[in-house]
N, C-alpha and C positions, 0 to 999 in steps of 0.2 A: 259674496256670502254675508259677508256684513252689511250691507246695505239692505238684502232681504229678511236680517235678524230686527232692523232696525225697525223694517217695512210691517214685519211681525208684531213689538211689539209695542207698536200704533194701535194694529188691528183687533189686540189682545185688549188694550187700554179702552178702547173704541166701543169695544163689547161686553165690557165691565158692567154686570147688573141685567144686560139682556138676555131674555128668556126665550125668543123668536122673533125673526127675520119675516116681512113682507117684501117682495121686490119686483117691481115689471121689468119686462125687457133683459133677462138676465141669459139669453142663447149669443148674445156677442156684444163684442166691445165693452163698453165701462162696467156695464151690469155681469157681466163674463165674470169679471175681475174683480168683483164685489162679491161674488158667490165662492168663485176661486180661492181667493181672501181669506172667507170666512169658515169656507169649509178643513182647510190647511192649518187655521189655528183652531178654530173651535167646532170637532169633529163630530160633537155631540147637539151642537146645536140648531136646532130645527129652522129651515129655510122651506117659505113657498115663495115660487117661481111664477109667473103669470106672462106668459108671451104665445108667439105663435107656432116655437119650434122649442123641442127638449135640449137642454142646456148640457146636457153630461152625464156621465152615471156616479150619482152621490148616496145611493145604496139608498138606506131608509131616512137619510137627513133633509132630503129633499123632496118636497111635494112638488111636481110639476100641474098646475094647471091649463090647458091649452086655451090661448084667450087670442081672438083679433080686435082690439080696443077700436077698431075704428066701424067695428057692426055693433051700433048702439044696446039692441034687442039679447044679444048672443053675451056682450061682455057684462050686461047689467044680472044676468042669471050668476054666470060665474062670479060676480063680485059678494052675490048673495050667498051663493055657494062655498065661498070662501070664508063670509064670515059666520057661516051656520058652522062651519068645519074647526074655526076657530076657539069657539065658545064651547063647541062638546069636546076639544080635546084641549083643554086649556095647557098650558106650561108657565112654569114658576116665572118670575121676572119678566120686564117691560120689553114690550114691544117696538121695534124698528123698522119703520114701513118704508123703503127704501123708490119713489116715485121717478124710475128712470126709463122709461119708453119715452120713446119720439123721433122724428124724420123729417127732413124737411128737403126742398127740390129747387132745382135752377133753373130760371128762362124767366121771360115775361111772362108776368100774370098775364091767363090763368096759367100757363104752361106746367106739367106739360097737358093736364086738365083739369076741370073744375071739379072733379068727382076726386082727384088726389088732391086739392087743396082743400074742400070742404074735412077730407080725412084726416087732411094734418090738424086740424081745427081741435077733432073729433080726439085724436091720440092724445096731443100736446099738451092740452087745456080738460077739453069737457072728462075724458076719462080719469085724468088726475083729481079734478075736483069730486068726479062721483066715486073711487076709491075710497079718496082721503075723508069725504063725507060716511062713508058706508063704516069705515074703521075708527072713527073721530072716539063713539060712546066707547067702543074696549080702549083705546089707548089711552083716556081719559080716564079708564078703571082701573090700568094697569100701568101708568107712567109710558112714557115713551118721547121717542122723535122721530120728525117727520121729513127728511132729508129730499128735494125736491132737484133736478138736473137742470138747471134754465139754459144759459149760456151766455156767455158776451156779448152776441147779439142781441142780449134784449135791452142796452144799454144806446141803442141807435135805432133809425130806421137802418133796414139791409136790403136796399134794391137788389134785387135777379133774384131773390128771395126775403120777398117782402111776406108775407106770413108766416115766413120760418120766424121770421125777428118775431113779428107782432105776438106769435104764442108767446116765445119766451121771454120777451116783456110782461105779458098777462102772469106769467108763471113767478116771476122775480117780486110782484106786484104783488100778487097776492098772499104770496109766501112771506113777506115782510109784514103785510096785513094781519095774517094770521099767525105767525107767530105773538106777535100784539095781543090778541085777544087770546091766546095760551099764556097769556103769562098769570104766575100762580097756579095754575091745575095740574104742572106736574108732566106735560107733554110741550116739545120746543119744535118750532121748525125753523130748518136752514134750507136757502137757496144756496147751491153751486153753481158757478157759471161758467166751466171751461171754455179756451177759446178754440182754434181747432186743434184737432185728436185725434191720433192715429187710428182710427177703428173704420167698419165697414162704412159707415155714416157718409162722409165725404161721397164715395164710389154710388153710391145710391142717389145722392142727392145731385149728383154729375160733376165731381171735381179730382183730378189728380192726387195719388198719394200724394208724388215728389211735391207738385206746390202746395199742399197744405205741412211738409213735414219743411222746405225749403222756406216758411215763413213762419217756423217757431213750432211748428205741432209739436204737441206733449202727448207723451204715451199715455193709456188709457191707467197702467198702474200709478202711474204719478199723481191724474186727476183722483183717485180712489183714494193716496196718501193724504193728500191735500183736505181732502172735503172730508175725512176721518180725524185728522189732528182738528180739525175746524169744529167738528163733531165737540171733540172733547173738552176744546176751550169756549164750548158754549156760544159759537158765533152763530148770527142770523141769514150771513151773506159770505159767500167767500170766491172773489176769483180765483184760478188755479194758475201761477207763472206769475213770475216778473213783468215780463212783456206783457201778457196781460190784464194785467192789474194798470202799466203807465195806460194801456188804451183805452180802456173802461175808463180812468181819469180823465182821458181826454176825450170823450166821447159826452161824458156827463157836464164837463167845463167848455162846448164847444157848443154853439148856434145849433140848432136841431139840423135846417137846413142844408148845414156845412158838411156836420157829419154823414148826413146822409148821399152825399155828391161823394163823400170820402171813402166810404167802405164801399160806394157802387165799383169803384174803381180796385179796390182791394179786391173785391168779391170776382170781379172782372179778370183780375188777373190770376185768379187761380181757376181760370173754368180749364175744364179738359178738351182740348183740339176734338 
């Protein structure tokens, strides 16, 4: 109980001044638990949703959009349609655009084909930038941040999932970039970069609960605590865990080379028989 008071008031601190929630990928795992979060402490406050399955029933606080981010033509309607929807129904205070869809798969490139890698591409990367581009002039009129989901991967190359890495490298990248050029206008962004994480993510991408929880996985609330106190002290970048935070250290302090012989083997050992 205390630990969820605690958990609370993070979340309450976290959403101090905000007027409305933007968030993709909120029907499971991290974004689940972002909505969950949010809807628990601040009842009144206005949440859209942008994925490809309904997330819950949050009565009138939640706008569901149904979006497949990785059909270029279908999500670029919906992104406009979202911000046509934003503008005629304005609310008080800044904007929180919460950037967390993404997927990534195991096998030798292209495995298990090149129409789901070009995808991941399409999810990971191109749809965060044309979002965060499409909501750039409101949140720039209305203060806000831009909280973006990279992950530890993007601190290496990660054989058997070599484009999972390389999005989220592109994403850690560019989110430090741009927060850079946000400074002064009143809008910040932060990269998060959990390492693995209890959520469906693993099972999709082909790997075992037990060896992602058997090698440190952190629950999906804990990445949600983490990247919300990070929120609030103003950081750019924040790994989630101890552990990985030494391995992002030494991933960053290590021959490119090296590390990437090193997490093939990691990645190796958590694939599912």
């Amino acid at each position: 109980m205390k630990s969820e008071s605690v958990f609370d008031n993070i979340v309450k601190e976290a959403l101090n001044g905000v007027g409305q929630v933007v968030l993709t990928g909120g029907s499971s795992g991290i974004g689940q638990v972002f909505i969950n979060s949010i809807a628990r402490v601040e009842p009144c406050l206005p949440i859209c949703n942008l994925s490809r399955h309904q997330c819950g029933d949050f009565g009138g606080q939640l706008t569901h959009y149904e979006c497949d981010f990785s059909q270029v033509t279908a999500r670029a309607e919906v992104f406009k349609q979202l911000a046509v929807d934003l503008r005629q129904n304005p609310a008080k205070g800044r904007l929180l655009l919460i950037n967390n869809s993404g997927f990534g798969s195991y096998g030798h490139f292209p495995a298990p084909d090149l129409p789901t890698q070009l995808g991941m591409i399409e999810v990971n990367i191109s749809a965060v930038v044309e979002l965060t581009g499409i909501l750039l002039p409101l949140l720039k009129e209305r203060g806000g941040a831009i909280l973006n989901v990279a992950s530890t991967a993007a601190f290496q190359a990660t054989p058997y999932m070599a484009t999972y890495g390389a999005t989220k490298a592109f994403l850690l990248s560019w989110t430090l970039g741009l927060n850079e050029e946000l400074r002064g206008s009143g809008v910040s962004a932060l990269a998060i970069c959990p390492g693995p994480t209890r959520t469906g993510f693993q099972i999709r991408a082909g790997f075992s609960d037990e060896g992602f929880v058997a090698k440190g996985g952190q629950s999906a609330e804990e990445v949600v605590q983490v990247s919300l106190k990070a929120l609030i002290r103003g950081k750019v970048i924040i790994v989630s865990g101890l552990r990985n935070r030494l391995l992002a250290w030494l991933s960053i302090h290590s021959p490119k080379v090296f590390g990437a012989r090193i997490a093939g083997r990691l990645i190796r050992g958590t694939r599912m028989d």
